[in-house]
Backbone as a ProteinNet text record, in pm:
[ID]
protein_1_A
[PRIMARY]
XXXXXXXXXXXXXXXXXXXXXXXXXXXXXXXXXXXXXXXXXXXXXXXXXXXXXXXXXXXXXXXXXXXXXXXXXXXXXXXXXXXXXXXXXXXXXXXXXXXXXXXXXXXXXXXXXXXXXXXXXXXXXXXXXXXXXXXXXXXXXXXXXXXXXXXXXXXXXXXXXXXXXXXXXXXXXXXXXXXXXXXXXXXXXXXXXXXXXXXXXXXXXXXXXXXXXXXXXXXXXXXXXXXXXXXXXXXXXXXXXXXXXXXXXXXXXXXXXXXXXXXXXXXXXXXXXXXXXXXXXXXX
[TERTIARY]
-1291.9	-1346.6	-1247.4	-1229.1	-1170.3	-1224.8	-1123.9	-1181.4	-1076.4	-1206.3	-1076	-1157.5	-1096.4	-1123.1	-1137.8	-1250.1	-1275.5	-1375.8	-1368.2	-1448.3	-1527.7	-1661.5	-1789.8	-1868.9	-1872.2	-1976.6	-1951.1	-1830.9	-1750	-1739.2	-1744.9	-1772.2	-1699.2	-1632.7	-1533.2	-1626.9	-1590.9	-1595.1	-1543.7	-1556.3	-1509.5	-1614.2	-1535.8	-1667.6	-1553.2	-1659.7	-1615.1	-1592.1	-1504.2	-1457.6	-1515.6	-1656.5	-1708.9	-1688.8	-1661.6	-1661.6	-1778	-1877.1	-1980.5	-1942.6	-1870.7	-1851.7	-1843.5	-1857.1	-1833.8	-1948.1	-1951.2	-2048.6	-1984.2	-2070.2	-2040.6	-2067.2	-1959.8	-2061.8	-1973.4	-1958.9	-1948.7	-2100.9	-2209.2	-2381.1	-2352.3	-2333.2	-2374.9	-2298.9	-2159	-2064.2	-2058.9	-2128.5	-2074.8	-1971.4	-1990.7	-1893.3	-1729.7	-1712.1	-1610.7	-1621.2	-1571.5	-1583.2	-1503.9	-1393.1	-1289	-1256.3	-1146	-1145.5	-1024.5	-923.5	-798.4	-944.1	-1029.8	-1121.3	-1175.2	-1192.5	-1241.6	-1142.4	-1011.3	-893.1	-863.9	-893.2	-865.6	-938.4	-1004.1	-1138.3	-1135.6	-1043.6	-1081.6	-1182.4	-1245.7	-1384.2	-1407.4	-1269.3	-1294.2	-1360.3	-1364.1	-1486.9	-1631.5	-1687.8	-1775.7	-1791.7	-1697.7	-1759.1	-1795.5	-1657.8	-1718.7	-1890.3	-1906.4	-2067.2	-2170.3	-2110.6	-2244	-2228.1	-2135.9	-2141.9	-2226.8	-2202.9	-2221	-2389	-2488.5	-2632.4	-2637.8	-2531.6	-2570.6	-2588.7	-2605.3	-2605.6	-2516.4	-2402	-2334.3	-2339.5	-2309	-2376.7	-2306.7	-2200.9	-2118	-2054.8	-2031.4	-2018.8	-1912.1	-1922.6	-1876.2	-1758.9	-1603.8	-1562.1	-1391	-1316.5	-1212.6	-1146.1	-1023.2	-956.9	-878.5	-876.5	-776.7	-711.2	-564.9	-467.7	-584.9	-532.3	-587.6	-656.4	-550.2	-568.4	-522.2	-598.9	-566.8	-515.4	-600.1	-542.6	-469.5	-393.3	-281.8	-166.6	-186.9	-120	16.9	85.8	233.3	256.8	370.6	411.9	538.3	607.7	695	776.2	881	920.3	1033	1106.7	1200.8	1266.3	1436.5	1492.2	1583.1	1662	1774.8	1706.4	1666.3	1591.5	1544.3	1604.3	1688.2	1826.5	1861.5	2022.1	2063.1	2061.7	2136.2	2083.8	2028.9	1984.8	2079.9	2223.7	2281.9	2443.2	2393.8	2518.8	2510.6	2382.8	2328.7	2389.3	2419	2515.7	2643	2693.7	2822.8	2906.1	2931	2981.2	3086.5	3085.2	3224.1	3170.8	3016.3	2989.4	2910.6	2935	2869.5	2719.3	2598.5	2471.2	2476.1	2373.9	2402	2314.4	2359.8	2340	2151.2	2140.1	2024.1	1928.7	1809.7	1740.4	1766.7	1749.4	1760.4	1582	1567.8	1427.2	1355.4	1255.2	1238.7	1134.9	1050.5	943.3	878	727.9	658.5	547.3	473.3	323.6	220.4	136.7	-7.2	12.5	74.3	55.5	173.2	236.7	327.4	269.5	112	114.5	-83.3	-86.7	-192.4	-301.3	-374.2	-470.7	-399.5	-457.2	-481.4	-486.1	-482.2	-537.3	-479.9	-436.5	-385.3	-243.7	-204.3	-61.3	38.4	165.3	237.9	308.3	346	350.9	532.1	527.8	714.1	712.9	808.8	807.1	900.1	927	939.1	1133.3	1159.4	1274.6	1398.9	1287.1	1419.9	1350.4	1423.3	1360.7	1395.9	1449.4	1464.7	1387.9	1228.3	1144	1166	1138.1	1198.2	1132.1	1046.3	957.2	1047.7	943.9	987.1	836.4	854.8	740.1	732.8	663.1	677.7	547.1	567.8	406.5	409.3	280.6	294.7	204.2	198.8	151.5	79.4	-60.7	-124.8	-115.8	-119.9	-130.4	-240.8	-296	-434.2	-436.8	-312.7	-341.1	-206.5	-199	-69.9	-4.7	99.5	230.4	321.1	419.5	538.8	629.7	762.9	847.8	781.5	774.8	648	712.8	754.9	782.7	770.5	902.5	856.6	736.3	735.5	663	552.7	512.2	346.9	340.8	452.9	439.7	280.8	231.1	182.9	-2.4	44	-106.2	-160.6	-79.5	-92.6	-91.4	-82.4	-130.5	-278.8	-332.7	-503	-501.9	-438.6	-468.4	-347.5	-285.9	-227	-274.2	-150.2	-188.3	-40.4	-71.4	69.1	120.1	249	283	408.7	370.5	502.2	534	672.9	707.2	801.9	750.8	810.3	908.5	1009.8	1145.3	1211.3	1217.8	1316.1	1447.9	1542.4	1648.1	1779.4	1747.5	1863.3	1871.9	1723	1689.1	1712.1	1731.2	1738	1894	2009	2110.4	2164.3	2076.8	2104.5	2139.1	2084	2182	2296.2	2306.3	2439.8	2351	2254.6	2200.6	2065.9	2015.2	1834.7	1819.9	1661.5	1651.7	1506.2	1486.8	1324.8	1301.9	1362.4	1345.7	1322.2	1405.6	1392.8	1269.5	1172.1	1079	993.7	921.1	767.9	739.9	777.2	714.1	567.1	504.2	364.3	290.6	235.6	164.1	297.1	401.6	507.3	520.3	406.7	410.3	288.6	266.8	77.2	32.6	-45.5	-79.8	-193.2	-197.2	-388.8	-338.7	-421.3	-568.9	-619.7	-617.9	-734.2	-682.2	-740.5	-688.7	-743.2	-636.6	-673.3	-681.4	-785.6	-780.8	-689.5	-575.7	-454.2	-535.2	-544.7	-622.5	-564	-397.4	-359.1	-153.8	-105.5	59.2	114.5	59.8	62.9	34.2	-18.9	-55.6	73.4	182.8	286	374.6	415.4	492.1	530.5	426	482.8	427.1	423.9	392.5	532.6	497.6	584.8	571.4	650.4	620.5	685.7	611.7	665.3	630.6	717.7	683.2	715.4	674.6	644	627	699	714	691.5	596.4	541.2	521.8	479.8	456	634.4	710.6	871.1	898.1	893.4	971.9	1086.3	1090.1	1182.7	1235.3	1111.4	1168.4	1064.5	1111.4	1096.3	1149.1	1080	1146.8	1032.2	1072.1	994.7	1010.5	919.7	924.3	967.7	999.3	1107.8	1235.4	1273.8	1426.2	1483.7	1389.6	1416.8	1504.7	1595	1725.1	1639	1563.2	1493	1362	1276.9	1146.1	1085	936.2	821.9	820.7	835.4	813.9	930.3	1031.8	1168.8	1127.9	1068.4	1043.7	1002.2	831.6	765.8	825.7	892.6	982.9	1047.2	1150.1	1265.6	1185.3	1096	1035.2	960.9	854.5	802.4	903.1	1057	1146	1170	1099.7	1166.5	1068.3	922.8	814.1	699.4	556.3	457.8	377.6	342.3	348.5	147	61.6	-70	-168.3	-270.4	-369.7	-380.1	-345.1	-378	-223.9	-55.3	-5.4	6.3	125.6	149.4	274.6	377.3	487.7	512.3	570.3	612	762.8	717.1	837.4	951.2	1010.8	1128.4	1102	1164.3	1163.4	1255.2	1242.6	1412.9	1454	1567.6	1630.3	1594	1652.3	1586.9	1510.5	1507.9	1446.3	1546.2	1498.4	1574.2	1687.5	1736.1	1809.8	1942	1924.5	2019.5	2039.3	1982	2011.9	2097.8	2174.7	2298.6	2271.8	2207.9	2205.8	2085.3	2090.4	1956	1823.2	1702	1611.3	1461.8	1500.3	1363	1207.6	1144.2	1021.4	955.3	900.5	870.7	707.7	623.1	500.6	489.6	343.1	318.9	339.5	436.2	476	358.4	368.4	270.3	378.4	323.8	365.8	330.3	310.9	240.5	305.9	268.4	333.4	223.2	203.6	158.7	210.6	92.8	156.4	57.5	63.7	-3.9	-122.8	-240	-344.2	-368.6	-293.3	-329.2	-389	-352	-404.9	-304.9	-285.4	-212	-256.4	-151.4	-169.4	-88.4	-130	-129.3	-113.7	-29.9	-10.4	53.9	-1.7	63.9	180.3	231.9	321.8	252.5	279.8	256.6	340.3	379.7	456.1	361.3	430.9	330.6	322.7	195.4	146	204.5	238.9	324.5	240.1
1185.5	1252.7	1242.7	1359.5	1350.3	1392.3	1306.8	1309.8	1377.7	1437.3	1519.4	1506	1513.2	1562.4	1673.5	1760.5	1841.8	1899.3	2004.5	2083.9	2180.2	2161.6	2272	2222.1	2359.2	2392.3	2316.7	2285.5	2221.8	2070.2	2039.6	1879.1	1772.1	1699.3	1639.8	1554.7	1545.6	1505.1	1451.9	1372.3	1348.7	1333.2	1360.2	1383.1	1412.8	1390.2	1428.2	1601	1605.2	1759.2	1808.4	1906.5	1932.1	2099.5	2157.3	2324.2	2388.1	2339.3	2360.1	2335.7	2283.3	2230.4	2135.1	2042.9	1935.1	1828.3	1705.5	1596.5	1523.4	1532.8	1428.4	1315.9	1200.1	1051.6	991.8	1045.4	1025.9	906.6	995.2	961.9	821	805.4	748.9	602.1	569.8	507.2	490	428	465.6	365.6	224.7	111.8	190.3	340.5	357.1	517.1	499	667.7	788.2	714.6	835.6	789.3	878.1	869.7	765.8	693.6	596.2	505.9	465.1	354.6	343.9	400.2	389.6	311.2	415.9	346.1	201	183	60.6	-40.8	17	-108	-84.4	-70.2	-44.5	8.2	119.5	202.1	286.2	381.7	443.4	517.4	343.2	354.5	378.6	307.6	325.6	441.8	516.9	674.8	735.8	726.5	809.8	774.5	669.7	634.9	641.6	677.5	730.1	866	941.6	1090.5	1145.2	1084	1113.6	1142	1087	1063.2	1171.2	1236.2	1321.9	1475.3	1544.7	1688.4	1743.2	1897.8	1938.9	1965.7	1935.1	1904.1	2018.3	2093.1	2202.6	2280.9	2410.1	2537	2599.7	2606.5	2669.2	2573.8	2525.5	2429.2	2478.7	2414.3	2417.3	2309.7	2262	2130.6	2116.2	1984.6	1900.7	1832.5	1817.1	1719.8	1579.2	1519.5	1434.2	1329.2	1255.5	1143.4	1149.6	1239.4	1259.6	1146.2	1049.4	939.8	807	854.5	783.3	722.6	619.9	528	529.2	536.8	508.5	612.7	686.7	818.2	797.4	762.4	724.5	751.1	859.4	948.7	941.5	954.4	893.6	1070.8	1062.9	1161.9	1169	1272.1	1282.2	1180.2	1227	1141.4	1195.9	1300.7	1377.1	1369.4	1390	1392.5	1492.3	1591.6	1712.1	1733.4	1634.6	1682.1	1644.2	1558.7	1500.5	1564.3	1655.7	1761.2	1873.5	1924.8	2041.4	2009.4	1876.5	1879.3	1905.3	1935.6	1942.9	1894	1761.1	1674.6	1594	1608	1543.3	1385.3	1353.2	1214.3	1183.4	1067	1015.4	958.7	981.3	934.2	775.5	787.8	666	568.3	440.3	362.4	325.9	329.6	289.5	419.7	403	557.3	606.8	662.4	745	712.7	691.8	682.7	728.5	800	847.8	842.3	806.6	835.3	947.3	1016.5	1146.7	1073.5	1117.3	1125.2	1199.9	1182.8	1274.8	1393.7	1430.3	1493.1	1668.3	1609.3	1691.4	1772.8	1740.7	1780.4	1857.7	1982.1	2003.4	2027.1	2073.6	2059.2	2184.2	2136.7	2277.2	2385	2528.2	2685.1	2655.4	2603	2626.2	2665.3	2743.4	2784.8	2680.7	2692.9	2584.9	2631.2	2588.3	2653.9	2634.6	2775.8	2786.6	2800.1	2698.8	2700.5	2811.2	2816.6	2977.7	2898	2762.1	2686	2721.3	2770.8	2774.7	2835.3	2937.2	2974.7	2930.9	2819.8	2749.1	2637.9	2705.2	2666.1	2632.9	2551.7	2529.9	2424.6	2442.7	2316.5	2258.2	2141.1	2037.5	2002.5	2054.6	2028.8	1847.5	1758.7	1645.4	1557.5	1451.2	1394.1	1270	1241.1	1160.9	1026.3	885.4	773.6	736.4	655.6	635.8	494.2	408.6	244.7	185	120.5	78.1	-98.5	-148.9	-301.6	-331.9	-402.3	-451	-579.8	-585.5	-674	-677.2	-815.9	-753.3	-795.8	-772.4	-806.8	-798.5	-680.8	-614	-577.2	-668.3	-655.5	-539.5	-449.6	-335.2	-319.5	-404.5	-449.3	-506	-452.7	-440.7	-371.4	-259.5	-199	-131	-23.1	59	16.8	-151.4	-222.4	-178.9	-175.6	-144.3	12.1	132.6	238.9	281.8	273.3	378.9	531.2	609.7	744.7	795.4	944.3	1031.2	1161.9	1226.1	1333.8	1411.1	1549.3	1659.4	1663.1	1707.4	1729.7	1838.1	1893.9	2006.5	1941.2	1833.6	1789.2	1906.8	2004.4	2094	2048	2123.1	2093	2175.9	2184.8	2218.6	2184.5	2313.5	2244.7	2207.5	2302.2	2297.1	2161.7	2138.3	2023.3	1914.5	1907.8	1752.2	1746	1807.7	1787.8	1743.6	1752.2	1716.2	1580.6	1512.9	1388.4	1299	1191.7	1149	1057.6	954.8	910.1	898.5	1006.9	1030.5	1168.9	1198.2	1374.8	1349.9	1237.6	1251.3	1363.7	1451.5	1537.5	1645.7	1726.2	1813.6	1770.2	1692.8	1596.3	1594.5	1626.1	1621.6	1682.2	1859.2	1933.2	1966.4	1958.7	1945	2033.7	2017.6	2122.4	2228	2135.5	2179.9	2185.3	2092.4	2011.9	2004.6	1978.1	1970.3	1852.9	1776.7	1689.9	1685.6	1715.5	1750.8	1818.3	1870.8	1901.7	1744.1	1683.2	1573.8	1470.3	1355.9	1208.6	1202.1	1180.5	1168.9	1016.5	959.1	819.1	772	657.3	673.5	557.3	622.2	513.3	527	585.6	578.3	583.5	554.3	542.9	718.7	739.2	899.5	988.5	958	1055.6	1012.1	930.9	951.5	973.6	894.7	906.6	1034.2	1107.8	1208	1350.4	1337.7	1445.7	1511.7	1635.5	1810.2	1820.5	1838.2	1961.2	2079.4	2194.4	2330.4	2324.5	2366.2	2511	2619.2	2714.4	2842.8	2898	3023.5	3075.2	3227.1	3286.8	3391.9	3409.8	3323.3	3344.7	3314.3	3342.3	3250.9	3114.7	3085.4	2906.4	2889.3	2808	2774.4	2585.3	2492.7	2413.4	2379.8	2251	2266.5	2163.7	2014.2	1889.9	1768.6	1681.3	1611.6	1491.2	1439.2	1284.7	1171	1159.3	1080.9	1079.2	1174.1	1160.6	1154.8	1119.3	1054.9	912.9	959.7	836.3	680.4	693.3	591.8	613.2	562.7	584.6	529.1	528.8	534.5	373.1	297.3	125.2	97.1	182.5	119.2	142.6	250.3	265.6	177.8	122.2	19.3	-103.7	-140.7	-273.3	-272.3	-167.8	-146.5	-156.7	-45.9	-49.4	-200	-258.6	-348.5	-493	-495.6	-576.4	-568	-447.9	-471.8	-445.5	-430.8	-392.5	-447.8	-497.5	-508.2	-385.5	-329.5	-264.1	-270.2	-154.2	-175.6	-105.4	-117.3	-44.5	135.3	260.5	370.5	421.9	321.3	391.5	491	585	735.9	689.3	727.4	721.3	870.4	992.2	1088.2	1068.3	1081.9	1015.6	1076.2	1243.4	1285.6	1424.4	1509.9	1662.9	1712	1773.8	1840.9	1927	1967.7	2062.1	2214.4	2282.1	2449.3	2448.9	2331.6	2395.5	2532.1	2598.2	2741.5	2726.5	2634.6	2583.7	2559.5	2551.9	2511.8	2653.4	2770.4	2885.8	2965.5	3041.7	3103.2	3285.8	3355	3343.3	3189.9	3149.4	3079.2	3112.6	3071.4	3156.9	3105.5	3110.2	3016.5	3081	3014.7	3069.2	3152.1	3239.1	3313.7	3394.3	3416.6	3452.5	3561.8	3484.7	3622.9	3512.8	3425.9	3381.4	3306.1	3236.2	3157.9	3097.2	2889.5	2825	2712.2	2749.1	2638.8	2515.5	2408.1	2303.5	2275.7	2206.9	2241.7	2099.5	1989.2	1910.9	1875.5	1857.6	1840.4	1763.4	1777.8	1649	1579	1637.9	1672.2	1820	1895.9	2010.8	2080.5	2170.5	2285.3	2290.5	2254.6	2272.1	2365.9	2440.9	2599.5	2623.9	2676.4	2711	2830.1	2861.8	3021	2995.8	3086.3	3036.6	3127	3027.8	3166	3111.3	3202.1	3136.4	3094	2994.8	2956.7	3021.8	3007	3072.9	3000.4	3032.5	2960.7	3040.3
-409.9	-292.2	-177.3	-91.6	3.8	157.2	222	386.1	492.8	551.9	697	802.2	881.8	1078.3	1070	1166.9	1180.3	1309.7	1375.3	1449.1	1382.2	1434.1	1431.8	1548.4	1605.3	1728.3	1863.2	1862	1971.7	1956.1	1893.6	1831.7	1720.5	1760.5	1663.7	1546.2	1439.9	1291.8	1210.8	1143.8	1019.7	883.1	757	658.3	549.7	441.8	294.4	247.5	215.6	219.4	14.2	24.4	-90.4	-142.6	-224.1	-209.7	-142.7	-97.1	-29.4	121	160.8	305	335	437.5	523.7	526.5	424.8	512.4	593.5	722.5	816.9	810.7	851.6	847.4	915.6	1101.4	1206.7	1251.5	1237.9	1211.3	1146.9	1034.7	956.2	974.3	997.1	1009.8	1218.7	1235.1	1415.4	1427	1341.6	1434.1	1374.3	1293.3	1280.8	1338.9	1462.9	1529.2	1486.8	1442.4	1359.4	1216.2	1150.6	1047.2	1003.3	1153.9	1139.6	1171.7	1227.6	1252.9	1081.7	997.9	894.5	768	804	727.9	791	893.8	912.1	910.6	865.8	807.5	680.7	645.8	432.5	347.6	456.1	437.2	365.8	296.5	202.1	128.6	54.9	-73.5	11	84.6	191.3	227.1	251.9	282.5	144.2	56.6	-84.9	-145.7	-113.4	-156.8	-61.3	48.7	144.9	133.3	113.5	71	-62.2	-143.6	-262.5	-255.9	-167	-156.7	-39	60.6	183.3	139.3	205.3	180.6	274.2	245.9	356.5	465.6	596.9	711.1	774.7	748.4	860.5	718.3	712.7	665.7	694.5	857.2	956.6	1036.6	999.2	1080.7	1083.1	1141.9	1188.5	1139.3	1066.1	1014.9	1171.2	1183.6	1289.3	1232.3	1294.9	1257.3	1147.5	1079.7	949	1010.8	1106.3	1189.1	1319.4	1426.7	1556.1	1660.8	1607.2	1705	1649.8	1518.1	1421.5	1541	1518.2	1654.9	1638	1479.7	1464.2	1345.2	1324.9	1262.7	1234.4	1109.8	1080.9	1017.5	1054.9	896.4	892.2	706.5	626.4	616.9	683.8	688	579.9	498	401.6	266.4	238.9	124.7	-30.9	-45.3	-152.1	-209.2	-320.8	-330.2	-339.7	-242	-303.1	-94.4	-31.3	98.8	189	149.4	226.3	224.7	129.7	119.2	182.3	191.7	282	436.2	476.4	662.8	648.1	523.3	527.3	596	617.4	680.9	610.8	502.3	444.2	393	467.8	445.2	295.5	235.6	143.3	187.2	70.9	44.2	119.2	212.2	298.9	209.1	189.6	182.4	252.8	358.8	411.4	445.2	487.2	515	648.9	641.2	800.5	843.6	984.9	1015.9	1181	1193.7	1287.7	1325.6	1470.2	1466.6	1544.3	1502.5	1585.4	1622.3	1687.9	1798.4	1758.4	1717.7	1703.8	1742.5	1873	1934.9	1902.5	1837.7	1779.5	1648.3	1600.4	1485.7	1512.3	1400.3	1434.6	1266.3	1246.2	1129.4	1021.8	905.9	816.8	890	840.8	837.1	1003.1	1094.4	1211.2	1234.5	1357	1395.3	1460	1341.9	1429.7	1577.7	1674.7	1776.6	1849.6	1807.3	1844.4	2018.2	2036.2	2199.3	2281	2388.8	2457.7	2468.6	2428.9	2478.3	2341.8	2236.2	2158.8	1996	1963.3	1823.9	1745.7	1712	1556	1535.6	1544.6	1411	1297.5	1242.2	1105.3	1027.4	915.6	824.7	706.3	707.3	603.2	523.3	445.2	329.6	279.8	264.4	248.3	240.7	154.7	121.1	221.7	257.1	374.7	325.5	323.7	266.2	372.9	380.5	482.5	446.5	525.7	474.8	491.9	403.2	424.7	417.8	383.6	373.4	484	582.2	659.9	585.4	628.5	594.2	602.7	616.4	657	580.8	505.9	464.4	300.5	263.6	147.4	15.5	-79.7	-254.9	-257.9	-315.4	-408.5	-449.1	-557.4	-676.2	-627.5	-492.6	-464.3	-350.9	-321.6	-204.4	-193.2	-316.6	-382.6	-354.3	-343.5	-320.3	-153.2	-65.3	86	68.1	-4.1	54.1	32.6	152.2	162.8	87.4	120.9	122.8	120.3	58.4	26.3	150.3	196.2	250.5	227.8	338.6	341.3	459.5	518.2	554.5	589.3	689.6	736	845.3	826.4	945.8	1043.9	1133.8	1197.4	1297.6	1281.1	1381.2	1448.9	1537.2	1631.6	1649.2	1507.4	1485.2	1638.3	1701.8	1789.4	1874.9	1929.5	1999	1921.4	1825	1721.3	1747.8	1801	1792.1	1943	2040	2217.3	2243.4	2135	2139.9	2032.8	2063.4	1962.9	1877	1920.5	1808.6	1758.3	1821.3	1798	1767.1	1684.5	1650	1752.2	1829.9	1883.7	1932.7	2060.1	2112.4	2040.4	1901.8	1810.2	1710.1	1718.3	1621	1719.1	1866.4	1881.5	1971.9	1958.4	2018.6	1955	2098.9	2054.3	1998	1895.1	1789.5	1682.7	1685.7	1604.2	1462.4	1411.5	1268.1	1215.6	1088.9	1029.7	991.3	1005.3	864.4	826.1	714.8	628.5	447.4	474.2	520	541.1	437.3	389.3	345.2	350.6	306.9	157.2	38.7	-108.4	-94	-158.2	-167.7	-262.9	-247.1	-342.3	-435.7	-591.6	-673	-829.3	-834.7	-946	-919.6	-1002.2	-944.8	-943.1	-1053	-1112.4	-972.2	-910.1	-770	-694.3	-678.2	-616.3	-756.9	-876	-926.8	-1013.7	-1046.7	-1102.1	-1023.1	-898.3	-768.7	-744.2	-766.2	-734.9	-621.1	-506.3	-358.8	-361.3	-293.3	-317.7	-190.5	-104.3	-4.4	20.4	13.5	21.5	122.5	218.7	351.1	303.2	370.8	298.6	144.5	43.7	-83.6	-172	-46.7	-136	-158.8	-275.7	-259.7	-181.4	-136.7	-50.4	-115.9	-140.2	-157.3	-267.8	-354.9	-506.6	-545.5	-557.6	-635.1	-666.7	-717.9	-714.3	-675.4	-637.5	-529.8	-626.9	-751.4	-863.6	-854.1	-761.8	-737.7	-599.4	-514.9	-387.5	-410.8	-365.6	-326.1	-238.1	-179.8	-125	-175.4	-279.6	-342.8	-251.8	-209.6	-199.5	-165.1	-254	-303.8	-179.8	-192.4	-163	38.8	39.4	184.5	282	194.4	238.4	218.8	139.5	146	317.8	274.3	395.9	566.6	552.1	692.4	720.2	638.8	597.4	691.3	646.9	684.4	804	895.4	1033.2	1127.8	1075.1	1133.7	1083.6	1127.9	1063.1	982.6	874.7	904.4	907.5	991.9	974.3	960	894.6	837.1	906.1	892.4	939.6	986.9	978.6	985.5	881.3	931.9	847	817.3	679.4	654.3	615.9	673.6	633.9	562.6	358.4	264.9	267.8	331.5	293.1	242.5	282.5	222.7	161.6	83.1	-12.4	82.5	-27.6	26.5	39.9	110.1	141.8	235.2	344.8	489	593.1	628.1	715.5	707.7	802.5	898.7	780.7	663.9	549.2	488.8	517.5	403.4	461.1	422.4	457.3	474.5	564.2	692.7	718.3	844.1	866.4	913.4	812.1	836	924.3	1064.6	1105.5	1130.5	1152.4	1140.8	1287.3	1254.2	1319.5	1350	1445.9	1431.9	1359.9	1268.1	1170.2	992.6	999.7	956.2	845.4	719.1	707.8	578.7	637.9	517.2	459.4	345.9	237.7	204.6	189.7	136.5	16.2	-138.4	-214.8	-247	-358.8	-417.1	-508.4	-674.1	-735.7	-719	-748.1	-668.1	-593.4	-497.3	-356.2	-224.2	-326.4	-240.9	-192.7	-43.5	-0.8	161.4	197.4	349.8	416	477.3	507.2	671.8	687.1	884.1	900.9	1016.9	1068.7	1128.7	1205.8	1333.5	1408.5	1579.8	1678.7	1799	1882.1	2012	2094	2177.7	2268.2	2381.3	2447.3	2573	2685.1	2792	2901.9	3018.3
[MASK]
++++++++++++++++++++++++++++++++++++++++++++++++++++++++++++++++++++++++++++++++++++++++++++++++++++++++++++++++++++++++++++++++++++++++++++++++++++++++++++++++++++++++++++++++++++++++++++++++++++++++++++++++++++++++++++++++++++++++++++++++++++++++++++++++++++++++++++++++++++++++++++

């Protein structure tokens, strides 16, 4: 069973996502008001079994960013092998990960428009699976990273390629224009290795692939992430780790192709679902 944030009838939500619609158990759960208050109480299972007895409570709703008020956003850059040749830089596969962090506020729900700013048109997505952490620790064994993740979700970490280059040793500025990026639809409860280890991402920009690999041949795996970050951070219940996107974002194809309103793009990953966004410019 899976869980999302959501609007109906002007009113924030969270609930079990059924082909019928939305149970809420906002109601039901109060000492956990959102859906990071739930992950961080190891609630889960707790929602899947108070759902399972509810009936669909909304029909009619709107997806919001996954975890609106996700306190820490943490994402793993060049993390493909074939992604570190795409800068054409002459440099060798680094040794360590590249690492960056975004803000809630940079990112918006499912079926919503990512929002190209009036400062610069190179829009540009990164299709990528995102790890939610559900147990904290620090300095975290491979060989039990896998025990600390809660939940599975998607991501289109959206960028603003030009702005990621304004400085000499940060991409922050090109990384959190607000409502630039997605994460959802929905939180998969992570309850098998097979849901990261043998997981496909596709994204697709108008119905074209664009990108196409699988998360087995990430140069920094999954285990290897949470170790690494783990070593220099606590890490705690409801952060987000956005793992790394292949290659074939815009900004790499020869002409370069950024996104534009009208636009629509899928990110897709086996048993996990399809998270879907328009583009539109923003209003000023």
């Amino acid at each position: 069973m899976n869980f999302a944030t959501y609007t109906a009838n002007g009113e924030t939500f969270y609930g079990a996502v059924t082909e019928g619609g939305m149970i809420a158990l906002n109601a039901v759960f109060p000492q956990w008001p959102t859906l990071f208050d739930a992950v961080q109480a190891s609630g889960l299972d707790d929602l899947e079994q108070a759902a399972q007895i509810l009936t669909v409570s909304h029909t009619d709703f709107d997806y919001e960013m996954v975890m609106p008020n996700a306190r820490r956003i943490l994402c793993v850059g060049v993390n493909f092998p074939d992604r570190n040749a795409e800068y054409k830089d002459g440099s060798e596969q680094p040794k360590y990960m590249s690492l960056f962090p975004r803000f809630a506020s940079g990112f918006t729900g499912h079926n919503r428009p990512l929002i190209r700013p009036p400062e610069s048109p190179q829009l540009d997505y990164e299709g990528e699976m995102a790890i939610v952490i559900g147990k904290g620790g620090r300095r975290i064994a491979q060989a039990d990273a896998y025990d600390h993740i809660a939940a599975l979700t998607l991501c289109n970490e959206g960028t603003i390629r030009d702005w990621v280059r304004h400085a000499k040793f940060n991409v922050t500025q090109g990384k959190n224009w607000d409502n630039s990026g997605a994460i959802g639809p929905w939180l998969v409860p992570f309850k098998d290795v097979g849901q990261l280890d043998d997981a496909r991402i596709i994204t697709r920009v108008n119905g074209e692939v664009r990108q196409d690999d699988v998360l087995c041949r990430m140069m920094h795996p999954i285990r290897r992430e949470i170790e690494y970050i783990s070593t220099f951070m606590t890490l705690q219940p409801g952060d987000i780790i956005v793992t790394g996107t292949p290659t074939g974002s815009g900004a790499r194809l020869n002409p370069p192709q950024f996104l534009k309103p009208g636009d629509v793009v899928e990110i897709e990953v086996n048993g996990i679902g399809a998270l879907r966004n328009t583009i539109e410019d923003e209003v000023v």
